[in-house]
N, C-alpha and C positions, 0 to 999 in steps of 0.2 A: 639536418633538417630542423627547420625552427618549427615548432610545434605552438598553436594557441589552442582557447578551448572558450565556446560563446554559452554561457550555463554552466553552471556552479551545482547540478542536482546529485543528484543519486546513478545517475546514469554518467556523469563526468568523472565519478569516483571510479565507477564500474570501465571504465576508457582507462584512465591511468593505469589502477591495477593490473589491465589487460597488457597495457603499455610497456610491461617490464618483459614477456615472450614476445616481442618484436626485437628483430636483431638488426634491421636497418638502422642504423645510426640518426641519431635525433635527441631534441632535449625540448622540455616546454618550457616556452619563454614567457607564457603570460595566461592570465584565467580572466575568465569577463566575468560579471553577473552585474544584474540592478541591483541583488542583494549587497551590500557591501562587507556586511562579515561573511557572508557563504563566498563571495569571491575570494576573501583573504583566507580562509579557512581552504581551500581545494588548494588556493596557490600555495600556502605553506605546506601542503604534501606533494608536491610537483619541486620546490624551490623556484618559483615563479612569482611575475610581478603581477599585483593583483589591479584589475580596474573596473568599472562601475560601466562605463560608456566604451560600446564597441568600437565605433569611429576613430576614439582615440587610442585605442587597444592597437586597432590596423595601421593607422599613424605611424604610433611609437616604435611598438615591436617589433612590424613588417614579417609576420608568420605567414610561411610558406605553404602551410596548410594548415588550416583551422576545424576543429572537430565542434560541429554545432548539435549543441547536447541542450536545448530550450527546451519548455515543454510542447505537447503534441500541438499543433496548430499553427504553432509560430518559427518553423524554419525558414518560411522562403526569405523572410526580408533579413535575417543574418546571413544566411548564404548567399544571397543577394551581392551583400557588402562585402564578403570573403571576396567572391569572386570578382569583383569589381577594383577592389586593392589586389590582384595577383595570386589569390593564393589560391590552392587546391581546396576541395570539400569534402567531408565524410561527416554527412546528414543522419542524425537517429530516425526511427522509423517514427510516424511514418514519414516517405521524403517529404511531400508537399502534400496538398490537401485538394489541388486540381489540375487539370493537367494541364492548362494555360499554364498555370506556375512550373510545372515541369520545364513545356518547351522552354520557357523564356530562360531558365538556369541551363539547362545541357544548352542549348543555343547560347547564350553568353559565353560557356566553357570552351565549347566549339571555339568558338571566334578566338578566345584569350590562349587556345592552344593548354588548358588547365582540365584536369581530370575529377569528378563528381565519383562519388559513392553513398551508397545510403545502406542503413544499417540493419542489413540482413543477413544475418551470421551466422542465422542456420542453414543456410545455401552452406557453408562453412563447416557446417555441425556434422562428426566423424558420422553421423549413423547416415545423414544426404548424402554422403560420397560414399558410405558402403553401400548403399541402397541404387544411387545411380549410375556406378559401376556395375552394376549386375542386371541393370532393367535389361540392355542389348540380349541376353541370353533368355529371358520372359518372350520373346518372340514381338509380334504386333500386338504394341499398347493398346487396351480398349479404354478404360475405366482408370481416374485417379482420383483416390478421395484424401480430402486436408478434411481433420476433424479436432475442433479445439472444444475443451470444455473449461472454463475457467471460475474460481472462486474468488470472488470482488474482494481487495482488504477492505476491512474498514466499513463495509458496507452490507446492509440486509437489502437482499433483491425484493424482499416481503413490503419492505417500510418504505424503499428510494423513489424517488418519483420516476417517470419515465422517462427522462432529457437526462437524469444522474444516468441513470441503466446504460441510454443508448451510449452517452458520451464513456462509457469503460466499457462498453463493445466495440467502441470503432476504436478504443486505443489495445486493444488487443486482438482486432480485425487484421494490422499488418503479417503476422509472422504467418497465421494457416495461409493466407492471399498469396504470398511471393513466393510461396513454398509451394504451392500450387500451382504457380503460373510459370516460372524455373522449370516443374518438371513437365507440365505439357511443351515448353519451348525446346524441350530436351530429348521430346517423342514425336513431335511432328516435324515435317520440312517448312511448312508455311507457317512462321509465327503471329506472321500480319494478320493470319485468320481469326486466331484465339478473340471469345467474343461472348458477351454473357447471354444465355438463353433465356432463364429463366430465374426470380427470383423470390423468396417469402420471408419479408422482415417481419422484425418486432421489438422492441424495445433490448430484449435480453438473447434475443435468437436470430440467425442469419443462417437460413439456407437455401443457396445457390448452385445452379447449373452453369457449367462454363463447356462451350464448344469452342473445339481444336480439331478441325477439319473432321477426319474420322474419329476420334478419340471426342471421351467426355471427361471432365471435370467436375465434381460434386463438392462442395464446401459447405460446413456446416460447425455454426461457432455459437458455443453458449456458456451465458452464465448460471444457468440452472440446471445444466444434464451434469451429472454425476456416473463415474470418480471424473477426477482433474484428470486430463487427459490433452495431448498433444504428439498426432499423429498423421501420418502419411504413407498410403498405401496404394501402389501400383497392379493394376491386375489386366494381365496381357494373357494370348493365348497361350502361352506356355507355361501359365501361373501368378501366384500373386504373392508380393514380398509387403512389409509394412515397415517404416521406420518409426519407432520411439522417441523424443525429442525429448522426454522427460529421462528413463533409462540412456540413450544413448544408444542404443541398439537395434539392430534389423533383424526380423522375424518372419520365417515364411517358407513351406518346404519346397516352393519354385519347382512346383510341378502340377500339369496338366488336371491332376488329380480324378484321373477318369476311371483308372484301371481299380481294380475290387483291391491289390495289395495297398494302393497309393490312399484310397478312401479310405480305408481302418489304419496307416500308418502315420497318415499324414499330423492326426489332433496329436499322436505321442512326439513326434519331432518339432512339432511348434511346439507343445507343451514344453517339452524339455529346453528350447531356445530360450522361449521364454522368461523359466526358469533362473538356466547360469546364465546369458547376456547380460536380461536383466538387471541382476543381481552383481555382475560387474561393472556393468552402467552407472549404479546407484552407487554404489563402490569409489568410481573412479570421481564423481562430482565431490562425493563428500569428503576424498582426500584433496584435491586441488583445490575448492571452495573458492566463495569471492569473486568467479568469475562464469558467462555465458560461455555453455560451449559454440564453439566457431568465433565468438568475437573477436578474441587473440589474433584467428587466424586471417579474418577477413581484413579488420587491418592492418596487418602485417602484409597482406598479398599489396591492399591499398598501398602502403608506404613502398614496399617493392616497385608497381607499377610509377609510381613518380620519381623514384630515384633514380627508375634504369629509361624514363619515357617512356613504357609500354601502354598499353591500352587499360582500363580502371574494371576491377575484376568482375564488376557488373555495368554490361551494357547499356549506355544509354535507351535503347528499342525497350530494354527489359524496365528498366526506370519507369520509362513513356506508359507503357503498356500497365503495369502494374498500378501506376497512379489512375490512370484513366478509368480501369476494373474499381479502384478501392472508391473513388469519384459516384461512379453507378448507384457501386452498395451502398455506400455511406449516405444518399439521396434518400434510398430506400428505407433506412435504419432510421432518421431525423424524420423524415416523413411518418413514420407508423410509431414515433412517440410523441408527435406533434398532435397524432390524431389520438393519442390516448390520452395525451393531459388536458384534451378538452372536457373530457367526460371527467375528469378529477372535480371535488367538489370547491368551489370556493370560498373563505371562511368569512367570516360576517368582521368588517373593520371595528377595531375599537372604539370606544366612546371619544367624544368630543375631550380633551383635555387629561386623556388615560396616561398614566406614567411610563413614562421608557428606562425599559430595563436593557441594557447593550451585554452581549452574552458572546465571548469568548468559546473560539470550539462548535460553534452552534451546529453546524451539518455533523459532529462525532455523536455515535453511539450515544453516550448519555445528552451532550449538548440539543440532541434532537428533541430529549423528552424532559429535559428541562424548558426550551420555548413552548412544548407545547403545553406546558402546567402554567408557565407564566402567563401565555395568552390567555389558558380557560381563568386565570385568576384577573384579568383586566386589563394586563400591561402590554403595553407597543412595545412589539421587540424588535432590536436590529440585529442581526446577526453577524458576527466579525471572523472571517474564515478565508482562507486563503482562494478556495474555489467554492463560492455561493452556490447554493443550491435554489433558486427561482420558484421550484416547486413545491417548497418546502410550506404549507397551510397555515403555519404557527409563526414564521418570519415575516413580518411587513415591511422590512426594510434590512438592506443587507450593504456591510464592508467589505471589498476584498482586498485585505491587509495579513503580510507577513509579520506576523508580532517577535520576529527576531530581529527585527531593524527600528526605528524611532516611528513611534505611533504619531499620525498629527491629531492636531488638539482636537479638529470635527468629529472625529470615529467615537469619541464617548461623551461632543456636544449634545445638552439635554438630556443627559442620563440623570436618572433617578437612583438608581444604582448599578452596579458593575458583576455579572455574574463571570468567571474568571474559570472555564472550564476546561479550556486547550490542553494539548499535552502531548508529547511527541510518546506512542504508544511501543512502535516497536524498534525505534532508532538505537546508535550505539550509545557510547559518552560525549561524543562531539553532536548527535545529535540534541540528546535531551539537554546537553550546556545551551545549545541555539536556541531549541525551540520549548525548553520547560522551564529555565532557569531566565536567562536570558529573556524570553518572553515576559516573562512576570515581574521581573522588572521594568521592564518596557513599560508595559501595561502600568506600572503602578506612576509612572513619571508623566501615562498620557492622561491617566486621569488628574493628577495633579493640573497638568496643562490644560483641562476644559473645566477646570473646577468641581470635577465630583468627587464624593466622598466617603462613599458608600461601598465597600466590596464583600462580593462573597466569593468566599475562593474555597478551590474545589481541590482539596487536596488529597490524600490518603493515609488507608490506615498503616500501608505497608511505611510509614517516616518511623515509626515510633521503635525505639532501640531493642532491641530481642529480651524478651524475660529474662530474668536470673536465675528465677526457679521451675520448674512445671506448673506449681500449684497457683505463681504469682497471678491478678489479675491486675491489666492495663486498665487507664483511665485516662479524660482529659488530664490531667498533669503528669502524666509518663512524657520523661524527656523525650526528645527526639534522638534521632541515632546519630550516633558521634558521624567525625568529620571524613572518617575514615570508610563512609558506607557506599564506598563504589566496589567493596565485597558481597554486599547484596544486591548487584543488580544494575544496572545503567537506568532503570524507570525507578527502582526502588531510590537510587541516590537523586536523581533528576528530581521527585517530587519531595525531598527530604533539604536540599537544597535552595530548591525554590520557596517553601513553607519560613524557612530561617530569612529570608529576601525579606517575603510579607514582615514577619515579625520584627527586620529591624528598621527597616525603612518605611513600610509605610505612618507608621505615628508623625513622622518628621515632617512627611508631605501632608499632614492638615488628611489624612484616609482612616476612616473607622474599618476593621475587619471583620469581618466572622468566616469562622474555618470552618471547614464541613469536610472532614474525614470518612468516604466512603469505606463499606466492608468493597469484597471481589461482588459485582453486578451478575447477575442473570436475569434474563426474559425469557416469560413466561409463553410469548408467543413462537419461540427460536430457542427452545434448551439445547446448553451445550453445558457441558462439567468446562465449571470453572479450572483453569492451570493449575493452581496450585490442588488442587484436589487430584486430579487425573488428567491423562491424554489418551488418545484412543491409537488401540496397536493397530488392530487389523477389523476389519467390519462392524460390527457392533462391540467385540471387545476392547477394555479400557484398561490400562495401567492404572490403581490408585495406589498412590499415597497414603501411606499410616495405617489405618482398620475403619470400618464403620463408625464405633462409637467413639472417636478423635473428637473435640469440639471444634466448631471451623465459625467464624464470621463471612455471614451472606448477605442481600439485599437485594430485592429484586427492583430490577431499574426505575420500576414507575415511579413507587412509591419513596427508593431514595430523591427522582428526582421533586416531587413532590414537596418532601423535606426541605432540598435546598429552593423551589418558588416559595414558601413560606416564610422563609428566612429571609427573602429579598423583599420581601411583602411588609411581615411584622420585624424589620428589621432592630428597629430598638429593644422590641423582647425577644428577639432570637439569642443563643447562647453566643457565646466571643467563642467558642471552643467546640466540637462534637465528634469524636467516633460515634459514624452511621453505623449500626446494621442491625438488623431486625434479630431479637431477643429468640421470636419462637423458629427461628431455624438455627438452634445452636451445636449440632454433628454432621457429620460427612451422613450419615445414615439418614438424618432428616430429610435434610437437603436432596439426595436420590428419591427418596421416597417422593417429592414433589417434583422436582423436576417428570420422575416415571407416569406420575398422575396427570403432565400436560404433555404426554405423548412420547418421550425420548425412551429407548429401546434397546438401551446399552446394557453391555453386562459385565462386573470388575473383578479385575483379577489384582489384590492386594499385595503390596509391596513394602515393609517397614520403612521408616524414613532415612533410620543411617545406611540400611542394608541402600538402599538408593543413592541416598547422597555419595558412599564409598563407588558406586558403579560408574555414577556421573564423573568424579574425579579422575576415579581412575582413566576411563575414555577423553575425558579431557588433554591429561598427562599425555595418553600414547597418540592421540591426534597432533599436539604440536609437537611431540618429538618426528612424528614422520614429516611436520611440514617446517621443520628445522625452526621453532617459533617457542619461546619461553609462552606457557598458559598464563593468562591473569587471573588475578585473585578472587576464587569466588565461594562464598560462602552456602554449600548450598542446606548444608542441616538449618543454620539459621534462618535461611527461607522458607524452608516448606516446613520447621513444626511447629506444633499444635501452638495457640495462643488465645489465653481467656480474657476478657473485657468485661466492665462494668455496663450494664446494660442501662443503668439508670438512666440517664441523660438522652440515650437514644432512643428508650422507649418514651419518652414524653415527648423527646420533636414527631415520631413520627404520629403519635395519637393526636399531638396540637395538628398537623400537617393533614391526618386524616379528617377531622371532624370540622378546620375553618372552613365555613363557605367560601361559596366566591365571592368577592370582591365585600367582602366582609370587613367593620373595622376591628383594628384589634382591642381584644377585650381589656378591660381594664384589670384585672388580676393574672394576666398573661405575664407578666414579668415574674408572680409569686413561682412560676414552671420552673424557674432557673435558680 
C-alpha cells in the first residue's frame, strides 16, 4: 500500500510512529507540506520523497491512501484532491468544519468506490471498548456524559482574547463530541434521531444537551475547570460505569446502587479501581510513549478495511452526523466570542509617522508583553507569528509567517528595528534546529533583504557555559556553552546555537545587534514556580530543587519586557550584551516569598540537586532499557544548579527601562550607563 501524508506537523510525526504497530503491509512514498524543510524533515524519517505542492505529490507518487494531517480548518480541500486522484482518506480531527463539506467527500468516496476515515482514535482507546462492552449489562441507557477539561499550551485564558480562547475550544471540541455521539449511536436504535437540545457557549466553555430518543447526552468542555480531565460516563438503570481517557481505564461498581450494602460499598470499590486501574493506565502510557492511545489501532483497522475491501471503521452516518453536531456548537462558540470582543477595549492608533518596530514571537508569553511596552512607548508594531492573534490591543498590524522557511523582504519593510523573540519552547532538536536556530537565521537574511538594521534579540541566560566553581560569578563575557550543549537540553542548545548565528553573521549582513539574556520569567498575575526551581507532585505540593537559600536568577515578565522595549527605543545607548534579571530576587526563598504574596498557595518539599539529578538518570536509564532504546545524553546536575551573576549591567537596563517616559528622547549621558 503506497502511503502519502498532506502536512508535515506534529500530528504527521504522531501518524508515522503509530505507523510502525500496523501490520498491513505498506510503505510511505511521499510527505507534502508548503513548508519545504518540514516536508523534507518528516520524509527523511519515513524514507520518503519530500514535495511542496499536493497536486504534484498525487501526480507523481499516485498514493493509494493519503493521511491528511493539515491544520484544524483546512482538510476538505486536500482530501478533496486525495480523493479526486484515487486514493483512500484518513482525515485528522476535526474531519471537516461543515456538513456540506462532509456530504460532498463521503459522496465523492461513494461514487469512486474509496473508503474515508477521520481521526477518532479514542472510539479505538482500550478504556471505549472496555467500557462499551459492558454498557449491554447497565440495562437501559438513560444519561451519557463527555466531560473535557483542558489546559491551553502556551496560552493564559486570563490575557487571550476571546477568538484565541474560542479557536483552542473548537480544536479540542472534536474528541469529547464523537465520543459522545459513538456512544449514544451505540445505545439507541434510531441514530437519525440524535439532535442537539440545548446549548450554553462561551469563549472558553461549551455545555451542551444532546437527545437520542429516550436517552440524553450532556457535553461539557473547558478551558478553565480544573484537574485536566477527559472522560466518559454511562449511567443506565442498572448502573453507571465511566471511562478514563487520560488513565486508560474504566471505573464504576455497575450496580443499581440502591440496596444499604451497595450504598456504603460501592465509594470503596470505585475507590479502589480507581486506584490500581489508574495507576496501570498511567503506567502503561508512560512506557509506550510517543503515541495516542487508539491511534495505532484505528489506523490499523483503516488500512485493514482497504486492503481486504471491507467497510471504513467509522461510518460514513457517524462522520455526517458528528460534523453536523460540531457545525451547531461551533456556531455557538464563535458567536459568544464575537459578542465578547465587542466589549474589548480598543487602543488609540499611533501617532502620524510612529516608528515600526516588527516583533518576532509576538502572540508568545513574553512576545505579548513586549508589543505591549512597545506600543505604550510610541511604536507601530507588526507582529510576525505563524497564527496572528486579531485581538491582540498592542499589535496594529500583523504577518503570518513561518520563520523556518525564507522571510520575504515585506514582513520587516519599514522597520525601524527588529525585536526577535520566537522560539520553539517545548519541541525536540529537530524542532528548535527549525524553529530557533534556523529561524534566526532566516530572520537575520530578511532583514538584510528589506534593509533594516537594527535587531534585538531575545536570547537566554540558560546559553552561557556552566560555572567552574560554586563561588564563580557569570557575566556578559562568560563564553557561551561549547558546541557540545545538546547535553543540556534541546531549548538550552536551541538558544545557545542560534545566539553563535546572531554573532557571526549578522556584522556581515550590514545588522547592528543587541542581546538581551533573559533570567527564567514569572507573572505576577498567574504565579507558577518556575521549572527549574520546582514542579508540583500532587495538589498544592511541590518538588523543589536544592534548599531555600540556593541563589536562583528571576524576572518578572513585565518588567524584563520593558527592558527589551527600551532597548529597541534607545537603541544606540542600549548595551551590545545583557543578562536580564532582577538583582532583588536573588534565592529560591525570595522568589516564593513573592510569588505567595500575589496569591500562589503551594507548599515544598525539598530535594538536593545531585540526590535528583541521580533519580532522573537513573529513571531515564531503566525507561529506555524497557523500551529497547539507548537514553541520550543529558546533563541534568548542570541544569538545575545553583548559578551566580553580576548584577551590574542588569540593574542599570532595568532602572533606565523603569524610569524613561514614554516616547521620551534619549538622554544625552545615557551612553555613560554602559
Amino acid at each position: 500500500m503506497r502511503v502519502a501524508f498532506a502536512g508535515a506537523g506534529r500530528m504527521a510525526r504522531l501518524h508515522l510512529h503509530a505507523l510502525r504497530r500496523v501490520r498491513t503491509p505498506h510503505f510511505v512514498a511521499a510527505v507534502c507540506d508548503t513548508t519545504d524543510s518540514a516536508a523534507r524533515e518528516v520524509a527523511a524519517l519515513a524514507g520518503a520523497v519530500a514535495y511542496t505542492s499536493l497536486a504534484e505529490l498525487l501526480r507523481e507518487a499516485q498514493p493509494s491512501l493519503v493521511h491528511v494531517c493539515t491544520p484544524a480548518g483546512t482538510h476538505y480541500q486536500p482530501a478533496r484532491q486525495a480523493l479526486l486522484a484515487g486514493a483512500h482518506v484518513y482525515v485528522e480531527k476535526p474531519f471537516v468544519e461543515t456538513q456540506r463539506e462532509a456530504r460532498e467527500l463521503l459522496g465523492l468516496a461513494r461514487d469512486r468506490g474509496l473508503l474515508v476515515c477521520a481521526g477518532h482514535q479514542q472510539v479505538r482507546d482500550p478504556a471505549y471498548r472496555k467500557l462499551m462492552a459492558r454498557v449491554p449489562a447497565l440495562g437501559a441507557v438513560a444519561q451519557v456524559d463527555s466531560h473535557f477539561a483542558f489546559r491551553p499550551v502556551g496560552m493564559n485564558p486570563e490575557r487571550a482574547g476571546p477568538k484565541a480562547l474560542a479557536a483552542q475550544l473548537l480544536d479540542i471540541l472534536p474528541h469529547p463530541l464523537y465520543t459522545l455521539i459513538a456512544a449514544l449511536e451505540g445505545t439507541t436504535a434510531d441514530s437519525s434521531a440524535i439532535e442537539v437540545a440545548a446549548v450554553v457557549a462561551a469563549p472558553t466553555d461549551l455545555h451542551a444537551v444532546i437527545r437520542a430518543n429516550g436517552a440524553f447526552g450532556r457535553l461539557a468542555v473547558s478551558l478553565r475547570a480544573r484537574p485536566v480531565a477527559s472522560t466518559l460516563s454511562v449511567f443506565a438503570s442498572g448502573g453507571m460505569l465511566t471511562a478514563d481517557f487520560i488513565r486508560t481505564s474504566v471505573v464504576g461498581a455497575a450496580n443499581a446502587g440502591t440496596a444499604p450494602l451497595e450504598k456504603a460499598a460501592n465509594p470503596l470499590v470505585e475507590g479502589w479501581q480507581t486506584a490500581a486501574r489508574g495507576t496501570a493506565g498511567v503506567m502503561r502510557r508512560i512506557l509506550q510513549g510517543g503515541d495516542y492511545p487508539g491511534l495505532a489501532e484505528l489506523i490499523g483497522d483503516f488500512y485493514v478495511a482497504v486492503a481486504r475491501g471491507g467497510p471504513s471503521p467509522l461510518a460514513p452516518d457517524h462522520l455526517q452526523r458528528v460534523t453536523a453536531i460540531y457545525e451547531e456548537l461551533a456556531a455557538n462558540v464563535r458567536g459568544a466570542a464575537e459578542r465578547a470582543a465587542v466589549q474589548r477595549v480598543t487602543p488609540n492608533e499611533p501617532a502620524a509617522g510612529a516608528p515600526l518596530a516588527a516583533v518576532t514571537g509576538a502572540r508568545g508569553f513574553f512576545g505579548k508583553e513586549i508589543t505591549r511596552e512597545l506600543a505604550r512607548r510610541g511604536f507601530r508594531v507588526r507582529g510576525i507569528t505563524r497564527s496572528p492573534d486579531p485581538e491582540d490591543p498592542h499589535v496594529h498590524e500583523w504577518r503570518a509567517l513561518d520563520l523556518g522557511r525564507p522571510i520575504p523582504r515585506d514582513a520587516f519593510a519599514g522597520a525601524a528595528v527588529v525585536v526577535h523573540a520566537a522560539v520553539d519552547t517545548a519541541g525536540g532538536y529537530d524542532g528548535h534546529q527549525r524553529n530557533t536556530i534556523d529561524a534566526t537565521r532566516n530572520v537575520l537574511r530578511g532583514m538584510c533583504a528589506a534593509g533594516v538594521s537594527r535587531l534585538v534579540y531575545v536570547s537566554s541566560l540558560s546559553v552561557l557555559r556552566p560555572p567552574r566553581t560554586p563561588w564563580e560569578r557569570q557575566d556578559e563575557r562568560t563564553p557561551l556553552a561549547p558546541p557540545d550543549a545538546r547535553k543540556f537540553g534541546s531549548y538550552a542548545w536551541g538558544k545557545t546555537e542560534a545566539e553563535r548565528v546572531v554573532a557571526a553573521e549578522a556584522a556581515s549582513l550590514g545588522i547592528e545587534t543587541r542581546v538581551i539574556r533573559p533570567a527564567a520569567l514569572v507573572d505576577w498575575t498567574n504565579p507558577e514556580m518556575p521549572g527549574l526551581v520546582g514542579r508540583r507532585l500532587f495538589g498544592s505540593w511541590h518538588l523543589g530543587f536544592g534548599r531555600p537559600g540556593l541563589v536562583f536568577a528571576v524576572c518578572e515578565v513585565g518588567r524584563a519586557a520593558a527592558a527589551v522595549a527600551w532597548c529597541a527605543e534607545q537603541f544606540a545607548e542600549a548595551p551590545a550584551v545583557v543578562n536580564l534579571f532582577d538583582p532583588a530576587i536573588s534565592t529560591r526563598r525570595r522568589l516564593l516569598d513573592l510569588i505567595r504574596s500575589h496569591g500562589w498557595r503551594g507548599r515544598m518539599v525539598w530535594l538536593p540537586i545531585p540526590v535528583f539529578a541521580l533519580l532522573v538518570t537513573t529513571t531515564r536509564v531503566v525507561l529506555s532499557l524497557v523500551r529497547l532504546r539507548l537514553p541520550s545524553r543529558l546533563a541534568v546536575w548542570s541544569i538545575f544548579r545553583p548559578r551566580r551573576y553580576d548584577p551590574a549591567l542588569s540593574t542599570k537596563l532595568l532602572e533606565a527601562a523603569h524610569r524613561e517616559p514614554v516616547r521620551a528622547a534619549p538622554p544625552r549621558a545615557a551612553q555613560l550607563l554602559w
